[in-house]
C-alpha positions, -999 to +999 in steps of 0.1 A: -564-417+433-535-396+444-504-402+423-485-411+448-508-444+459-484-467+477-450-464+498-427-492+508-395-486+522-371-488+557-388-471+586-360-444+598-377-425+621-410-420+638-424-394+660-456-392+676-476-382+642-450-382+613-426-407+600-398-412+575-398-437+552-367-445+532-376-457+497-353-452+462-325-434+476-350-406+490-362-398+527-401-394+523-422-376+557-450-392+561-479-374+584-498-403+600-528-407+623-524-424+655-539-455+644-513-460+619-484-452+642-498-475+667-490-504+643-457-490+626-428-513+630-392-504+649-372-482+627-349-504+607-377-526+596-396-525+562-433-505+560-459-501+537-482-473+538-510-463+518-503-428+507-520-395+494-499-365+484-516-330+489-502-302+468-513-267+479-495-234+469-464-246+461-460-272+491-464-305+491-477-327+519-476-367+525-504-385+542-497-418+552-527-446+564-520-485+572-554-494+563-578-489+533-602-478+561-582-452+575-576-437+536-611-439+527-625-413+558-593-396+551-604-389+517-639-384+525-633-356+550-616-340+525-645-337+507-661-314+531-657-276+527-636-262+548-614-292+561-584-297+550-560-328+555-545-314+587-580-315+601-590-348+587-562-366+601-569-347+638-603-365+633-592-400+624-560-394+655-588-385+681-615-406+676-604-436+652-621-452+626-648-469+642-659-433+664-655-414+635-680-436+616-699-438+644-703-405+649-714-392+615-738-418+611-756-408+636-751-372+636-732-371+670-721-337+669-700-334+707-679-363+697-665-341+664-665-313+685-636-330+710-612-328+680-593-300+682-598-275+658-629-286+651-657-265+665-698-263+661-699-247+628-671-274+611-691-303+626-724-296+617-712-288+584-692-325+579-725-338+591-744-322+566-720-330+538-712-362+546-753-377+557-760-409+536-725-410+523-711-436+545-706-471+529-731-496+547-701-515+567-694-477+576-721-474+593-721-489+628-751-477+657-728-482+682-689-474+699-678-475+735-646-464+732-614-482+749-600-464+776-569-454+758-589-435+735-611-422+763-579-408+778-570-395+746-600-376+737-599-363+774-565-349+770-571-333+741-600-315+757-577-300+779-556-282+752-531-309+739-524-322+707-533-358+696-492-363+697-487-350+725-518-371+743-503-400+727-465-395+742-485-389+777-505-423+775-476-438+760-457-433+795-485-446+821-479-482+836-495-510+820-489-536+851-520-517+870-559-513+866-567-479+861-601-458+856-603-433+829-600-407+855-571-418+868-552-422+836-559-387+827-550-375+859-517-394+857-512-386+822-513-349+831-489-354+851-466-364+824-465-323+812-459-313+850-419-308+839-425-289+809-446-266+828-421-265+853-397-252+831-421-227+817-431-247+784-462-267+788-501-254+798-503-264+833 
């Protein structure tokens, strides 16, 4: 258990994958999934997160979860040579708890391979680590993923981080029915001005 188990404090900032919790007089940064910052309150308001603190050369790092669930994979991707917690929290961002599970139990290696960062080698190897050592309510046969998170994983795909997929699906309307391809094509459009200006990809 990581000695820094539990914070609870005054939300004072969020950004697409990081927060900053205010807690004892001290301003803690919080690196969070997407899952988690999908449910974080308003700034202002008081949070609870489920934390693990990562200490590597000299730095230290805060990972924050809302759920036991979210902790738990956290933690067991850690497990597997080779990823660290940067990479484990791309994986839970991408594809969410119930994909993630989904995909190791049943050795699903294209849908680890859509996480950034995460290429053949890396995935066969959290396959291989990890076989058997899902919890039986892990372990469900089958996802169809939402199309938020179908959007997601397509954007990401095309070069863009988890946060920055996030901000883009963050911005399309919500009053209209929309495929998945015509999310994504909208959602691209959302870096069109960056690009403009000579910062994004397209």
């Amino acid at each position: 258990m990581s000695v820094l188990a539990r914070l609870r404090g005054i939300l004072a900032e969020k950004s697409a994958d990081s927060a900053i919790v205010f807690a004892g007089g001290l301003g803690f940064s919080v690196q969070v999934p997407l899952s988690t910052m999908q449910v974080l309150p308003e700034p202002g308001q008081q949070t609870t997160l489920r934390t693990q603190l990562y200490v590597r050369e000299g730095s230290l790092a805060l990972y924050g979860f809302a759920t036991e669930r979210e902790e738990r994979l956290f933690e067991l991707l850690l497990t597997v040579s080779g990823v660290g917690p940067k990479a484990a929290l791309s994986c839970l961002s991408a594809l969410g708890t119930d994909q993630l599970s989904a995909a190791i139990a049943n050795e699903d290696t294209g849908s680890l391979q859509r996480v950034p960062g995460v290429g053949q080698r890396t995935a066969n190897r959290i396959l291989l680590e990890l076989k058997g050592r899902l919890p039986a309510w892990e372990r469900p046969t089958e996802v169809s993923l939402p199309r938020e998170d179908e959007t997601l994983a397509a954007l990401m795909f095309y070069g863009y981080s988890a946060a920055e997929a996030a901000a883009a699906i963050a911005a399309l309307p919500r009053d209209i029915e929309l495929t998945v391809e015509e999310r994504t094509l909208m959602a691209l459009q959302y870096f069109a001005p960056q690009a403009d200006r000579g910062t994004g990809r397209l």
